[in-house]
N, C-alpha and C positions, 0 to 999 in steps of 0.2 A: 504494500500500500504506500502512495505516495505522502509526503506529509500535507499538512495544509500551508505550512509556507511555499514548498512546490507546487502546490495545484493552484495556489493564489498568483504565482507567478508566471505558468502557464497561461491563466487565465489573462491576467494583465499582458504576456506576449502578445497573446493570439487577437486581443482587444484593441492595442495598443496605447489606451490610457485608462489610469485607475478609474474613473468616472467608468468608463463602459466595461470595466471588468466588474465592480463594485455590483451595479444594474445586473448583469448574469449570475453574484455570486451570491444576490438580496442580502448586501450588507453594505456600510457607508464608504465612500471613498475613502475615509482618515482609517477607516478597518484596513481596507487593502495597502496603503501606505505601509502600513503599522509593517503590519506582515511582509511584507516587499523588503522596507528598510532590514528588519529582524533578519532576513536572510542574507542579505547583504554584508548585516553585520556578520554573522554567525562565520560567512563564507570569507571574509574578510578583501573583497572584492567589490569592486563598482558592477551593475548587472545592466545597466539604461542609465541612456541619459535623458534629462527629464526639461521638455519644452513647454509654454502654453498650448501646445497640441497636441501633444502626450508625450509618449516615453520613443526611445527607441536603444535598442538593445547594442549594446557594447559588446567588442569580441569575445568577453570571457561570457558574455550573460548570451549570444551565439552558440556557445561551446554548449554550455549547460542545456539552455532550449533542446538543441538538435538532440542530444544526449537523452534527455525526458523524454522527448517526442520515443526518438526509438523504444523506449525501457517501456512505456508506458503506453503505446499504440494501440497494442490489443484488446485494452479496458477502456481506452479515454472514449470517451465522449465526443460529439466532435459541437465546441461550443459559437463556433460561427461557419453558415452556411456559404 
């Protein structure tokens, strides 16, 4: 099982700002921050860089995504059509 700081960041990938990942995940943007930052911290690594039009993923937070994606293909969900 994946954690919830990875699937909050999966989700914020694939969204591309915490606003429209928050809206898919029915919790508040400053939630998905939280957690985004948390993993960040934990990983001790920059994951996105963060604009007024949302995020966009930095080579290390590249690495990890594709890496998820693989690990976790079989079970995800697929949260944007």
């Amino acid at each position: 099982m994946i954690s919830s700081r990875l699937s909050v960041f999966l989700c914020t990938a694939d969204c591309g700002s915490f606003n429209k990942a928050a809206e898919k995940l029915f919790v508040t943007p400053a939630a998905v921050m939280k957690q985004f930052n948390a993993l960040e911290d934990q990983l001790g690594v920059k994951l996105a860089e963060r604009t007024y039009r949302g995020i966009k993923l930095t080579e290390a937070g590249e690495v990890i995504y594709l890496s998820l994606i693989h690990i976790s293909e079989p079970t995800r969900p697929r949260l944007i059509s």
